[in-house]
C-alpha positions in Angstrom: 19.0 1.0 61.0 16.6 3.0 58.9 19.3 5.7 58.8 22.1 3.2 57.2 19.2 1.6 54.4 18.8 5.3 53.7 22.8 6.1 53.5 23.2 2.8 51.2 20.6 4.0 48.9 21.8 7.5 48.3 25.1 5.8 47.8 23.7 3.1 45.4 21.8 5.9 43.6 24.7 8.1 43.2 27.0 5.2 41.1 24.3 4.3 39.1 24.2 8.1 38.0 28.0 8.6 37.6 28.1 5.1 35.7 25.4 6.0 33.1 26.4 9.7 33.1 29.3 8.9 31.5 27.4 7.2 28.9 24.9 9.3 27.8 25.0 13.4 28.3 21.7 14.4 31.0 19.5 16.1 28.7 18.2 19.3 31.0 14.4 18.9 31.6 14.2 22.8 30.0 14.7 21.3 27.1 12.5 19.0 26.9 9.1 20.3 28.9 10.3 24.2 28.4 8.8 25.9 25.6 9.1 24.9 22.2 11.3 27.3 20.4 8.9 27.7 17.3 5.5 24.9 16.7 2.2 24.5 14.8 2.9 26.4 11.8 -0.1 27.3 9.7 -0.8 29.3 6.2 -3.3 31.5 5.5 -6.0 30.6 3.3 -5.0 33.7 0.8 -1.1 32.0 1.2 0.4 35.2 2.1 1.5 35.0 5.8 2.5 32.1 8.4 1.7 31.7 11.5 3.0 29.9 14.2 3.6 29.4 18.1 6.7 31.2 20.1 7.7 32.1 23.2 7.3 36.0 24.0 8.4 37.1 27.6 8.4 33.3 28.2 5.0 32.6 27.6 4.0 30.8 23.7 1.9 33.6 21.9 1.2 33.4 18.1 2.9 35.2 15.8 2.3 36.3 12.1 5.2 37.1 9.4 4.4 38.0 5.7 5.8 35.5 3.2 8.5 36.6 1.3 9.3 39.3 4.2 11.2 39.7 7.5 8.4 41.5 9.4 7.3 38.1 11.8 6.0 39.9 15.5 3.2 38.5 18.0 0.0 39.5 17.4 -1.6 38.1 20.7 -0.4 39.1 24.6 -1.6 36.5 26.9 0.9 36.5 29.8 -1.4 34.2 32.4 -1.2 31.1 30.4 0.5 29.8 27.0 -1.9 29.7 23.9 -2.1 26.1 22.3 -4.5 26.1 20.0 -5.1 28.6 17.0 -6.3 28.7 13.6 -6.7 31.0 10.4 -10.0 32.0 10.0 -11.3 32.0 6.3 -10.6 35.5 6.0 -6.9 35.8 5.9 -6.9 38.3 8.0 -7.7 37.3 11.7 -6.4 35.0 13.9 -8.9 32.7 16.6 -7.4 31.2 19.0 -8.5 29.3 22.4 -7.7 29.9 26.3 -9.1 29.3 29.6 -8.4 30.3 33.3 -5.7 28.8 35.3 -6.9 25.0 33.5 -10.9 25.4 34.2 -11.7 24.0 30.5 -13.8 27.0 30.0 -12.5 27.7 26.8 -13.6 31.3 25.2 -12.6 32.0 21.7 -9.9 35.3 20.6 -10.1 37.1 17.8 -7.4 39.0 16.4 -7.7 41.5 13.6 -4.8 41.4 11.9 -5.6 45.0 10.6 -6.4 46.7 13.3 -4.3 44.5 15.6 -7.4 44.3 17.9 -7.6 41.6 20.2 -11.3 40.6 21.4 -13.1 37.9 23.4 -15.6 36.5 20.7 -17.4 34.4 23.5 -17.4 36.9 26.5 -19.6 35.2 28.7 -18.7 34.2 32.3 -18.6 30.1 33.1 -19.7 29.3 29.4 -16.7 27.2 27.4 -17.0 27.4 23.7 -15.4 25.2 21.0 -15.0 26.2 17.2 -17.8 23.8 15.3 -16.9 25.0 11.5 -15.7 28.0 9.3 -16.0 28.5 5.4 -14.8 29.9 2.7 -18.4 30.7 1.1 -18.7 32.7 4.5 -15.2 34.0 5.2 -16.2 36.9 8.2 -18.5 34.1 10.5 -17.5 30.6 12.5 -20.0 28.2 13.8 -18.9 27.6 17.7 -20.9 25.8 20.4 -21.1 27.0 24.1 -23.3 26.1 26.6 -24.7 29.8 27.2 -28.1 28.7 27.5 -27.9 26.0 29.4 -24.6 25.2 31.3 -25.1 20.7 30.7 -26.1 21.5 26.8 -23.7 22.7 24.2 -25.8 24.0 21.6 -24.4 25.8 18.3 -23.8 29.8 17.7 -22.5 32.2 15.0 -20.3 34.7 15.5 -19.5 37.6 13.1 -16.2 38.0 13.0 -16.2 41.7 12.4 -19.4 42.5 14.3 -19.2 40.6 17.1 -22.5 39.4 17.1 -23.6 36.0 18.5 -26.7 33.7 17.1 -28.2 31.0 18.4 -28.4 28.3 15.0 -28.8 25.2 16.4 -29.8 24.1 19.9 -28.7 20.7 21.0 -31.3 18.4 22.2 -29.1 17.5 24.8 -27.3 14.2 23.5 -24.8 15.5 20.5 -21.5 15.4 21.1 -20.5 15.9 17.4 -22.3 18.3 14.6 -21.7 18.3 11.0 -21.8 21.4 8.5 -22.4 22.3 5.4 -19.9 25.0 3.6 -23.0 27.1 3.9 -22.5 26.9 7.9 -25.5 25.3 8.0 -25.9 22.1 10.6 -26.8 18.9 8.9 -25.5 16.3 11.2 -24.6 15.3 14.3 -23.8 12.0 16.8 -25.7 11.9 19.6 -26.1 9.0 22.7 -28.5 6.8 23.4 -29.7 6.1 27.1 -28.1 2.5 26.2 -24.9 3.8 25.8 -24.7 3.5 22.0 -24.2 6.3 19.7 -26.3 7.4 16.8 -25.8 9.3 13.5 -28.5 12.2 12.9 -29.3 14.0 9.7 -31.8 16.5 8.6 -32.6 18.0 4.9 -33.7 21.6 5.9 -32.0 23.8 8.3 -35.0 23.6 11.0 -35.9 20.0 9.7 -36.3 17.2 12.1 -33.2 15.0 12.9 -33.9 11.4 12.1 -31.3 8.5 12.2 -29.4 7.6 9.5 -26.8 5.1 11.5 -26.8 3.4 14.4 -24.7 0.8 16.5 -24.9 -0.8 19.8 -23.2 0.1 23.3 -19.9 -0.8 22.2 -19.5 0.5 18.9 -17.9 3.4 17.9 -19.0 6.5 15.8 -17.3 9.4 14.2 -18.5 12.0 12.1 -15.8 13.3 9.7 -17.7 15.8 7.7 -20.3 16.6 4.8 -19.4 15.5 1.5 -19.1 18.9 -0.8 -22.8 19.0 -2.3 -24.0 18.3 1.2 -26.3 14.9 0.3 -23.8 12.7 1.8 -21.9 12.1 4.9 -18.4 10.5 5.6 -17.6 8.6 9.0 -16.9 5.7 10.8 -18.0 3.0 12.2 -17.6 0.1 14.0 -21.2 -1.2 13.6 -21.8 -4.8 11.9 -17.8 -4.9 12.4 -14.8 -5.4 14.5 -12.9 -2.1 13.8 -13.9 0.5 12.6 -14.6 1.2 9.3 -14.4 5.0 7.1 -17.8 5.3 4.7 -19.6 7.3 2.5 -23.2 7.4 2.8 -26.0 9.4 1.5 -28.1 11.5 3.6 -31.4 9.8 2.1 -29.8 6.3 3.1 -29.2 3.4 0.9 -26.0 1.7 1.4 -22.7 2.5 2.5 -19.4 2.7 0.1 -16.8 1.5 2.6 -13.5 3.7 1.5 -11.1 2.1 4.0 -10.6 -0.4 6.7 -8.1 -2.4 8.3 -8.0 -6.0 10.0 -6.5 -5.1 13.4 -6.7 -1.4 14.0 -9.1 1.5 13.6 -8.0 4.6 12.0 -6.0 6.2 14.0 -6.4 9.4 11.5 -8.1 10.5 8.3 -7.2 13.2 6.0 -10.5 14.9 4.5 -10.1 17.7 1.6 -11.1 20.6 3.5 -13.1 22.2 0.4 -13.7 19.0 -1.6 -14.9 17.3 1.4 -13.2 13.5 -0.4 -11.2 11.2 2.0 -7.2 11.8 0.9 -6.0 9.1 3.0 -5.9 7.2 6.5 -3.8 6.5 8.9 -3.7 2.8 10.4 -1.0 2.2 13.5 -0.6 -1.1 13.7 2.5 -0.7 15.0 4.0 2.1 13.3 1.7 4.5 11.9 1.1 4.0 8.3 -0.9 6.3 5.3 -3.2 4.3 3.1 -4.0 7.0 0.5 -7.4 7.2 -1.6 -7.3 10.1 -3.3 -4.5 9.6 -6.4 -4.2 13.7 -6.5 -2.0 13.2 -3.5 0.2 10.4 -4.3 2.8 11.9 -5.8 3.2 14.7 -3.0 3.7 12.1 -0.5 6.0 10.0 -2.3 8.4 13.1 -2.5 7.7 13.7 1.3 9.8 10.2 1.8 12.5 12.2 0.9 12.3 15.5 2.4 13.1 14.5 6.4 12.9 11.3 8.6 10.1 10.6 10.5 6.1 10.5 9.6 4.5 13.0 7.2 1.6 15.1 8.2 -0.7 17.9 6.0 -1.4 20.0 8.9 -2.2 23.0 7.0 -2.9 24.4 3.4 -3.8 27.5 1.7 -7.1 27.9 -0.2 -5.8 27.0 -3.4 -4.4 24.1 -2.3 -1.2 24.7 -3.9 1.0 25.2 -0.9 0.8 23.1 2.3 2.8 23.0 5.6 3.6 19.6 6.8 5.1 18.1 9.3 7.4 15.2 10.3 7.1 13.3 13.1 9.8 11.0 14.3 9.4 9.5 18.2 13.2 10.0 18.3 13.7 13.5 17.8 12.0 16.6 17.5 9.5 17.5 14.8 10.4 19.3 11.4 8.0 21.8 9.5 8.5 22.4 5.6 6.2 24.7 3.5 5.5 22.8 0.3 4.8 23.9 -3.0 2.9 21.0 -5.2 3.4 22.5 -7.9 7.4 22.5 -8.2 7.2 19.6 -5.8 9.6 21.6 -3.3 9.8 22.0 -0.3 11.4 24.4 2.5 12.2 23.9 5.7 10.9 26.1 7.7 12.1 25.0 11.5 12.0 22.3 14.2 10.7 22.9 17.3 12.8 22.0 19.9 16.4 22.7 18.1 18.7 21.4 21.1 17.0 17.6 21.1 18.6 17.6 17.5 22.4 17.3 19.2 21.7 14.7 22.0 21.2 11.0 21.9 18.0 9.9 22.1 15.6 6.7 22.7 13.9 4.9 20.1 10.6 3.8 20.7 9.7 0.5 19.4 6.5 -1.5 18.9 5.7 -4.6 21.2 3.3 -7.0 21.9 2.3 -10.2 24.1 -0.6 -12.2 25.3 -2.3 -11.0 28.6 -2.8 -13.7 31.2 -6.2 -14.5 30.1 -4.8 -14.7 26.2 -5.8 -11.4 24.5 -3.0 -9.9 22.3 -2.1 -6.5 24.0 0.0 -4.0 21.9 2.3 -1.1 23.2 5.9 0.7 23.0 8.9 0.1 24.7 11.8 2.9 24.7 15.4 1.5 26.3 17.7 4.3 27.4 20.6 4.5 24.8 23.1 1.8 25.1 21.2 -0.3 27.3 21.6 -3.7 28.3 19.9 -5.9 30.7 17.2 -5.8 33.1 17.6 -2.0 35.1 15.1 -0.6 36.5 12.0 0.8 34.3 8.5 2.4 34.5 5.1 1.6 33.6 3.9 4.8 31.9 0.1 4.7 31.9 -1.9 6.2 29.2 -5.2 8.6 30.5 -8.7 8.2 29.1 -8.7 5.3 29.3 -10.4 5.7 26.3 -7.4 6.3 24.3 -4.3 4.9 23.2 -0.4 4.9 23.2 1.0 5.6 19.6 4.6 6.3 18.1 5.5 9.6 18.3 8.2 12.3 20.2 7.2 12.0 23.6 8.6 14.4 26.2 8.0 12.3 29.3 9.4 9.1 27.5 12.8 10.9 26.5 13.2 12.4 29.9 12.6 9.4 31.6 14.8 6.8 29.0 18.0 10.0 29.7 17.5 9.6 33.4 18.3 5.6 32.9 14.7 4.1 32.8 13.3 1.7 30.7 9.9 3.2 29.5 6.7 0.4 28.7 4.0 2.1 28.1 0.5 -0.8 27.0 -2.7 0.0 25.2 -4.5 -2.1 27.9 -8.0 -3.8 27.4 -10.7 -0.6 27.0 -8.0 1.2 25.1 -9.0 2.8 21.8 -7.3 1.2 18.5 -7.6 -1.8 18.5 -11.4 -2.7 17.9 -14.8 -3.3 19.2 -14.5 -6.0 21.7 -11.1 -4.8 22.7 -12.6 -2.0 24.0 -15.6 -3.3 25.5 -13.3 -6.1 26.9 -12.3 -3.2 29.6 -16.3 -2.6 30.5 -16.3 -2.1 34.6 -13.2 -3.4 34.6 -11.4 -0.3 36.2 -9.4 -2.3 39.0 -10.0 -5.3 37.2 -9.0 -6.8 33.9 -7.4 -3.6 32.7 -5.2 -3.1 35.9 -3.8 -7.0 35.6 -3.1 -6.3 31.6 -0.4 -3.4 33.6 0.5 -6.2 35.6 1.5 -9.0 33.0 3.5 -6.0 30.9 5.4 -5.7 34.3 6.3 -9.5 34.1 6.5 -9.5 29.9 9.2 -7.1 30.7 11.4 -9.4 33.6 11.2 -12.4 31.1 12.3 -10.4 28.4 15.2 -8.9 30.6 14.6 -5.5 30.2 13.1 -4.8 33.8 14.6 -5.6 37.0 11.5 -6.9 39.5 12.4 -4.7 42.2 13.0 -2.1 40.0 9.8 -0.7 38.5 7.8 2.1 39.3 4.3 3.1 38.0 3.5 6.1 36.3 0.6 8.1 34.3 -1.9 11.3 34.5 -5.6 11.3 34.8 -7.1 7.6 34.2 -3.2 7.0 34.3 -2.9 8.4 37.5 -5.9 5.8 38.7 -3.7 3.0 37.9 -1.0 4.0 40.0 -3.3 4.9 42.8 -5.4 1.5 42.2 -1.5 -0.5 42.1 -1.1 0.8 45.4 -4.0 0.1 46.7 -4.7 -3.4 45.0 -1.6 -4.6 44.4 1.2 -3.1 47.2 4.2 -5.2 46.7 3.6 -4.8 42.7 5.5 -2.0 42.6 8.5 0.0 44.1 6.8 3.4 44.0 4.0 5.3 42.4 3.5 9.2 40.7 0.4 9.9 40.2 -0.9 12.8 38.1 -4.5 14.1 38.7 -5.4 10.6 39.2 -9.2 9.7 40.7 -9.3 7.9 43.9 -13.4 7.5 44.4 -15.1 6.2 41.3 -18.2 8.0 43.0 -16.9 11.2 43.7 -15.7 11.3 40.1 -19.0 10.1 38.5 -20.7 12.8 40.5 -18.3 15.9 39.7 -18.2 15.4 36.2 -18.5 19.0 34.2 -22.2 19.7 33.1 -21.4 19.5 29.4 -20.3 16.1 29.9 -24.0 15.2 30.7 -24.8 13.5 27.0 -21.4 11.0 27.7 -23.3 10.0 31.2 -24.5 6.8 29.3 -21.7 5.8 27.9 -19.6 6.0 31.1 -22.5 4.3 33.2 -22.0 1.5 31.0 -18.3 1.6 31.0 -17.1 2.2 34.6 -20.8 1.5 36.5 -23.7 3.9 37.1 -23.2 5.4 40.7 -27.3 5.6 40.7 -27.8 1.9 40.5 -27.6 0.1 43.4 -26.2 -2.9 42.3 -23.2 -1.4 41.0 -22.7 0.2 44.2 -20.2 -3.1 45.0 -18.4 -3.2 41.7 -17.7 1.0 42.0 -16.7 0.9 45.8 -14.1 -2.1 45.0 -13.0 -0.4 42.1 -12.0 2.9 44.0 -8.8 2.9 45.3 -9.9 5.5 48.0 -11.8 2.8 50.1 -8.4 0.3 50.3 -5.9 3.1 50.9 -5.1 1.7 54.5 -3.5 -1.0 52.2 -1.1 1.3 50.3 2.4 0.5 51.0 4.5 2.1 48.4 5.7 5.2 48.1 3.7 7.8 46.4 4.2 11.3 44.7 1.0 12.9 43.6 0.6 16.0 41.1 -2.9 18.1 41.1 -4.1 21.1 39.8 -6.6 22.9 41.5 -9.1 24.1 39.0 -9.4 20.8 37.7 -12.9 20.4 35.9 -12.4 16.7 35.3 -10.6 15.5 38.3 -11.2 18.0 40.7 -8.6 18.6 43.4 -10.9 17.0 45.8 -9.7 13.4 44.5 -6.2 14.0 45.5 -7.2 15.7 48.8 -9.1 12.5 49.9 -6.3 9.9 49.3 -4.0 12.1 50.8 -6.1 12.7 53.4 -7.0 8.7 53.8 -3.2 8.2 53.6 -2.3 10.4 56.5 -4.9 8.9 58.8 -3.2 4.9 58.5 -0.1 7.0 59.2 1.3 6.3 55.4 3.8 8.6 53.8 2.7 10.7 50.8 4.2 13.8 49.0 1.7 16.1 47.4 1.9 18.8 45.4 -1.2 21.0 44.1 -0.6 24.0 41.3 -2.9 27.1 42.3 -3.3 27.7 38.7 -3.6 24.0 36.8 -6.1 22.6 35.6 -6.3 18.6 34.4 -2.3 18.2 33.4 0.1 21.6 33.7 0.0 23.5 31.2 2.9 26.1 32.0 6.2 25.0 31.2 7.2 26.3 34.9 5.0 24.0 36.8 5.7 21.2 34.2 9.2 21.8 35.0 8.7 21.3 38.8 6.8 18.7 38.9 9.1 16.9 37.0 12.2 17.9 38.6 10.2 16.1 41.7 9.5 13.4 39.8 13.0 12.5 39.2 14.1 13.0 42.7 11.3 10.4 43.7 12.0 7.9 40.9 16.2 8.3 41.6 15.6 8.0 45.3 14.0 4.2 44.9 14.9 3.5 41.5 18.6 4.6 41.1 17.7 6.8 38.2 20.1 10.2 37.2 18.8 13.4 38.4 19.1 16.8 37.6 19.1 18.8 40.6 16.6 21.7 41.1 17.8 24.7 42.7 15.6 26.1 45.4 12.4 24.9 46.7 10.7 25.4 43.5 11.4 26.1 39.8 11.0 29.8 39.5 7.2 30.4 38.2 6.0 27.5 39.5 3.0 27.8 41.9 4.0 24.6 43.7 2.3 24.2 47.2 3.9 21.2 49.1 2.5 18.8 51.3 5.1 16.0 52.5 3.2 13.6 54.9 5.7 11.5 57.0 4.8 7.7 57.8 3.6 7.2 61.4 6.1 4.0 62.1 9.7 4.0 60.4 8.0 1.2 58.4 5.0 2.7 56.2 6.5 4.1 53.1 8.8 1.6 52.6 8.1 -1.8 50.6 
């Protein structure tokens, strides 16, 4: 019998894929999680180079061409793992740039002399991870970064000399900042630190080895950010949510007095802000309401982005300029299709295209993501984005894709996993649940230990927005989502088993307790903040609320099928979280398919195991959904470091809904 429900699904699968393949033309997953061909295009301060990310022997490396000339080449030679992040430093002539090993998080900062075409590890120490505080053009051959190199749970703030090498310790952390603020003399003026409470606070100090005192404060569920110094370094620009619902940007001075509120909106918090990077003035913010939106306070700026409106579709973005301020590199972003990069000149108003970074989307049909929004059972207004594969019509089959965090927030933009999933027939809801970012104050703190709770049944009522609305079939909907994402699905499973068809999980946690207790050292000053959010594993009272919250501890419920994705230097979520479940799954004789990357850390990072997991993915959706699939040849996409578990259900029963 089992057999012939097994034949009738393949069979079922396969029309659904010839009927919609005939519609819409299968986009090839290289295409949309390989590499980007060209991305992140910056300008050097002195405006005479570019440089951008590209693919060298398969792996994204930065490269560096001279304005004006045909001489681009890559001037770094990673081959382990692809370089993400990079930046001009104030000199013009060296690169930094940030990588880890195989996904540990601990960063170390590259330097490369443009010159002398010298690559060098600015932050050589072994288990330290360093961040890039601040740079300046008053000190063009030094950064500000912090590591934690004197203490592993306390970041504390460095120099480096760029052409010496030399490391200095400038400011040590008392062991609750987070954020620090600079001066363009690199010198340390502010910082947000957290509160045994919970809360956060705004520090300031007059002279360099003054004492911090508090200039701002708000309670356990308000939010602070510190934006920067304002250019004479006597005042401070950030925001805040205290005294408020959401969140507010001000100017305030460092002696205190009041603040000059420079924007705010109703419903939303910023979801951006634009400061002058030598002016140190708010240009504009960016409110998402729905679709993201610039409210612009500087009037130097208008006119440049009312010619943007004309240059390309989608939303405009400064994300770099030159030191003059007279050229800039922005970008366009349009959730249904790939992003475009002109170079600017503001003083001809012109500008160039320079490229768009995944050329192929630009031929193929693809999803448009639009804005929704509905009352969760209990009444509160819950916002999100629903993307409908082209030409659909009717309630098919769709799925949940859960945001991570959770302290963060689905917003419209190109996503990868949303295009892939909308060209392989799916529906796509993805919800800024209760404790999401966004959306204020007591939004957020409306999700406050409810992990399991409130925030899972706001997943729940988008499930059953979507039937009434006709766009999902009942029967039809998996769950989906990485890290806290990956929670949900495991906490669906176990809380809810008929909910859903079938589950993927990404680097989800299964054992709030577990997690609490593996958290990185440098995450020691956020330790508040999440005792007061998901429960404090050292009180026991909350012992109850943390064990009924962990999916780990009902797993003999789980019913649905599952497909879970770890890496196994995960700092965050360490592989240990997976290994449990699956472990826990095995022993009530449930099915489970697990796969762990040997050299992943929290997400995958390498197009190759992106790629694999992915083609899996599909194969999982398609074989209970009825999705398209593109098939993968072999047991693994070449590159990948897949390792495979598939754990077969004891009775022909478990696995099945």
């Amino acid at each position: 019998m089992v057999r012939t429900l097994v034949r009738r699904l393949a069979l079922a699968v396969l029309l659904v894929a010839v009927t919609t393949r005939a519609e819409t033309p299968l986009i090839p997953r290289e295409a949309l999680f390989g590499n980007a061909e060209r991305t992140k295009p910056a300008i050097s301060p002195d405006a005479k180079r570019l440089a951008w990310l590209q693919p060298e022997k398969g792996v994204l490396q930065v490269w560096v061409q001279t304005l004006g000339k045909e001489d681009a080449e890559p001037v770094s030679a990673d081959r382990q793992r692809p370089i993400r992040r990079f930046q001009w430093a104030q000199d013009s002539r060296t690169i930094l740039y940030t990588q880890d090993v195989k996904g540990n998080e601990d960063w170390h900062v590259y330097g490369v002399d443009l010159e002398s075409k010298q690559v060098r590890d600015l932050t050589p120490f072994d288990g330290v991870r360093a961040e890039i505080v601040a740079d300046s053009p008053r000190r063009p051959s030094e950064i500000l970064v912090e590591m934690n190199l004197q203490d592993r749970g306390r970041m504390d703030v460095h120099r480096i000399d760029l052409r010496r090498g030399a490391v200095t310790l400038v400011t040590r952390n008392p062991g609750t900042v987070t954020t620090w603020g600079v001066t363009d003399d690199l010198v340390v003026k502010a910082a947000i630190a957290t509160r045994p409470d919970g809360g956060e606070e705004l520090l300031v100090r007059d002279p360099v080895k003054g004492t911090w005192r508090t200039l701002s404060s708000g309670g356990p569920d308000d939010q602070l950010q510190l934006l920067d110094l304002t250019a004479d370094g006597k005042g401070v620009l950030y925001v805040t949510t205290a005294g408020g619902e959401t969140g507010r940007v001000v100017q305030r001075s460092l002696s205190g007095g009041p603040e000059k509120v420079l924007a705010v909106h109703p419903e939303v918090e910023p979801l951006d802000v634009a400061v002058h990077p030598t002016r140190h003035v708010v240009e504009g913010v960016v409110f998402e309401a729905g679709l993201p939106a610039w409210t612009l306070l500087d009037p130097t700026v208008k006119k440049d982005f009312d010619v943007f409106a004309h240059l390309a579709r989608g939303f405009p973005e400064v994300v770099s300029r030159d030191r003059a301020d007279r050229t800039w590199v922005v970008s366009f972003r349009d959730a249904q299709g790939p992003t475009r990069y002109f170079l600017f000149d503001r003083t001809s108003l012109q500008g160039k295209p320079l490229f768009v970074d995944r050329p192929k989307l630009e031929s193929v049909p693809l999803a448009e993501m639009k804005p929704v929004r509905f009352p969760a059972r209990d009444g509160l207004v819950l916002h999100g984005y629903l993307s409908r594969p082209v030409g659909a019509a009717g309630a098919g089959p769709m799925v949940l894709l859960v945001h991570g965090g959770p302290w963060g927030r689905n917003v419209w933009k190109f996503d990868s996993s949303v295009q892939w999933l909308a060209n392989r027939g799916y529906s796509v809801l993805q919800i800024n649940f209760r404790g999401s970012t966004g959306y204020g104050r007591k939004f957020m703190s409306r999700g406050n230990r409810q992990w399991g709770k409130d925030m899972q049944t706001d997943l729940l009522d988008a499930v059953d927005w979507a039937v009434k609305e006709g766009v999902a079939a009942k029967d039809r909907v998996a769950i989906m989502g990485g890290s806290y994402g990956g929670y949900a699905v495991l906490a669906a499973a176990a809380f809810t088993p008929e909910a859903f068809r079938c589950g993927v999980d990404i680097v989800g946690p299964s054992n709030l307790f577990t997690l609490l207790r593996s958290v990185p050292p440098y995450w020691k000053p956020l330790r508040s903040i999440f005792n007061r959010r998901i429960g404090n594993i050292d009180a026991p009272a909350d012992k109850q609320l943390l064990e009924s919250a962990s999916p780990l501890f009902s797993a003999e419920k789980i019913k649905m099928p599952l497909l879970i994705g770890q890496g196994a230097n995960d700092p965050r979520v360490k592989q240990a979280e997976s290994e449990q479940i699956v472990a826990a799954l095995e022993k009530h004789g449930l099915g489970v398919t697990y796969v762990v990357y040997t050299d992943e850390g929290h997400g995958f990072a390498r197009p190759e195991n992106a790629m694999d997991f992915n083609a899996r993915a599909e194969a999982f959706l398609a074989q209970y959904l009825g999705g398209r699939v593109e098939p993968m040849q072999g047991e693994r996409i070449p590159g990948s470091t897949a390792v495979v578990k598939v754990v077969a259900p004891r009775t022909a029963a478990s696995g099945q809904k």
